[in-house]
N, C-alpha and C positions, 0 to 999 in steps of 0.2 A: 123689462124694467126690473131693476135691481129693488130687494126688499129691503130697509131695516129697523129696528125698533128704535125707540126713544132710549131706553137702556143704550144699545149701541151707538145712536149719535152722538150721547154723551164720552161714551169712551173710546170711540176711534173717528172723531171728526175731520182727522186729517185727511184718513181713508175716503167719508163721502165727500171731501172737496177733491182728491185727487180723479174720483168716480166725476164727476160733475165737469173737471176741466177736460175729462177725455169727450163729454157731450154726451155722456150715459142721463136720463132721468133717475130716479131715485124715488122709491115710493114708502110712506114715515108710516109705522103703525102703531099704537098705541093698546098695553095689553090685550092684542092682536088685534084690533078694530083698525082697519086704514085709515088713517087719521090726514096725511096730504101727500102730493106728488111735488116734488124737487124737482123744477128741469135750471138747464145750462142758460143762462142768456147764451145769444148769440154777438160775439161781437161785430162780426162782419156783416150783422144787420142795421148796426146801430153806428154810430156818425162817430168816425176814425179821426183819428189825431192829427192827422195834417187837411182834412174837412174846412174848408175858406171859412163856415160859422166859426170856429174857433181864432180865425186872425177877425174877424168882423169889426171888432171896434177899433182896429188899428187905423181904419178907411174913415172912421169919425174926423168931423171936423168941430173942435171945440167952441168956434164961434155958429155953428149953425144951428136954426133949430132942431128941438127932438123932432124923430118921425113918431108918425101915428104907427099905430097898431097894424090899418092897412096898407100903408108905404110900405111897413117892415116885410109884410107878406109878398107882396108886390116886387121890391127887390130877391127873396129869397126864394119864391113860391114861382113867380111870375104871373102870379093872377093876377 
C-alpha cells in the first residue's frame, strides 16, 4: 500500500486519484501518525448502468397504486 502525507494530498491529488483508479489503496498519514486508508470502490461490484433498477420506473403505471416496501423487495429481491 502506497504512503502519503497530508502535505502531499494537498499538492499532488491528481497523483493519488490516478493511484486509486489503477485500484492501488492509499494509506494518509498525518505528521507521520497513519491517519486513514484510501481504497478504490469497485465499480463492477456495484450496480452498472444498464442494471433493469435504473429503467425501474419506466414499468410504472401512473394510475396504479404505490407498492409497499415489501412488493418492492419482492419484485427486486424475490423474497
Amino acid at each position: 500500500m502506497k504512503t502519503i502525507s497530508t502535505s502531499q494530498l494537498r499538492s499532488r491529488t491528481r497523483a493519488l486519484v490516478r493511484t486509486l483508479e489503477k485500484g492501488a489503496a492509499v494509506s494518509l498519514t498525518y505528521r507521520g501518525y497513519k491517519l486513514a486508508n484510501i481504497w478504490p470502490l469497485k465499480s463492477k461490484s456495484g450496480v452498472g448502468a444498464d442494471d433493469p433498477l435504473y429503467r425501474f420506473h419506466r414499468l410504472a403505471d401512473k394510475a396504479a397504486e404505490p407498492l409497499t416496501d415489501r412488493q418492492i423487495d419482492r419484485l427486486v429481491y424475490g423474497a
